[in-house]
Steps between C-alpha positions, in 0.01 A plus 500: 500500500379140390678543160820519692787384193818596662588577887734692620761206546393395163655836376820465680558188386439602159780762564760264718440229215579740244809607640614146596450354150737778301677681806752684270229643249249562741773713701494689146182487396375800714643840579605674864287815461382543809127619656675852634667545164152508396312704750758789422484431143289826463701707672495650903261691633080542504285610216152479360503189374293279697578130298855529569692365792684805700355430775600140615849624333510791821370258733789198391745750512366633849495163604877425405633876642389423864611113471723457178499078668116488453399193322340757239797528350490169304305763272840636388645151481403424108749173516186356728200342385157678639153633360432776631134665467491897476283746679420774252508834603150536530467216693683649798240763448241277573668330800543834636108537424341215648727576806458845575148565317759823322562549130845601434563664173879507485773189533720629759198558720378158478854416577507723817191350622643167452843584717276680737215288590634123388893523589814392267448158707155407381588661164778237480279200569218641276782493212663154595091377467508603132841308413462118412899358569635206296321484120431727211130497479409609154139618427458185274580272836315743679164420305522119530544536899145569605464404844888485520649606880773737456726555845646834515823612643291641775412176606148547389308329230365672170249237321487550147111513347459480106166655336329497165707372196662558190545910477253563777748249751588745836748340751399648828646458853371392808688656834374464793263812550212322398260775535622750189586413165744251390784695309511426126824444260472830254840502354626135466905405379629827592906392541386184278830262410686620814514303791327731726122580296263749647121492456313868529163499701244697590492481864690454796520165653454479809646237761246518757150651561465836471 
């Protein structure tokens, strides 16, 4: 935390500065795949495959089905700027876990609990908690931001917490359930040199106490 080196406005104003001293090649520099294109990049439907994201895919979609003018849909908006991080499947598992005290085995059953017990409404402000509006946070900004404050389009803060160095350096995440563990970066870049970039992690963050 003490070793702060760049802040959250730091980072935008890396980006805005960027963009304001070559507008016309910065407009080109990075692509409009967006962070839906990628979510359904492995196809519709559930499988076995625990590291992959199917699940937050059925649960943006749900999202956008019962209110296509949900802010969530920025997701499919690749012409905007966000970083968004990305539950794993498994991580919804564990949610679902530490909620319930059950082990679910399958994907769609995780995702039934999740309709069931938490609602498409908290589901929607559970996903705008995981999406960072306004700059492409790359995992090499990402590590010099220890101690950085990120605010969500929730409306909630995310604070960015750097550990170890060199090969062994793990960008976690801070939410605001303090009393389980902080949800780590696992598959950085995903989406990289695109203007929406997605970050897999390991857990679900989590926008209050749980």
């Amino acid at each position: 935390m003490k070793n702060a080196l760049i802040g959250t406005t730091s980072l935008l104003a890396l980006a805005a500065a960027s963009l304001a001293a070559t507008p016309a090649q910065a407009a080109q520099a990075l692509g409009t795949t967006s962070v839906a294109e990628v979510l359904a990049a492995d196809g519709s439907g559930f499988d076995r495959n625990w590291k992959d994201f199917d699940i937050l895919d059925a649960a943006v979609s749900a999202v956008l089905s019962d209110n296509p003018d949900s802010a969530v849909g920025v997701l499919a908006d690749g012409s905007t700027r966000l970083t968004a991080f990305a539950p794993r499947d498994k991580a919804f598992r564990i949610l679902v876990k530490d909620l319930s005290g059950k082990q679910l085995t399958r994907e769609d059953r995780v995702v039934a609990w999740l309709a069931k017990n938490l609602g498409l409404e908290t589901i929607e402000t559970v996903l705008l908690y995981h999406v960072v509006p306004g700059a492409t946070i790359t995992a090499a900004k990402a590590v010099k931001a220890d101690g950085a404050e990120l605010t969500t389009a929730q409306g909630g803060t995310i604070e960015v917490k750097v550990t170890g160095s060199g090969k062994r350096t793990k960008v976690l995440l801070v939410d605001q359930d303090h009393d389980d563990w902080d949800p780590a970066v696992k598959v950085p870049d995903i989406n990289k040199g695109n203007r929406q970039i997605v970050h897999g992690i390991n857990r679900v963050l989590r926008p209050i106490e749980t």
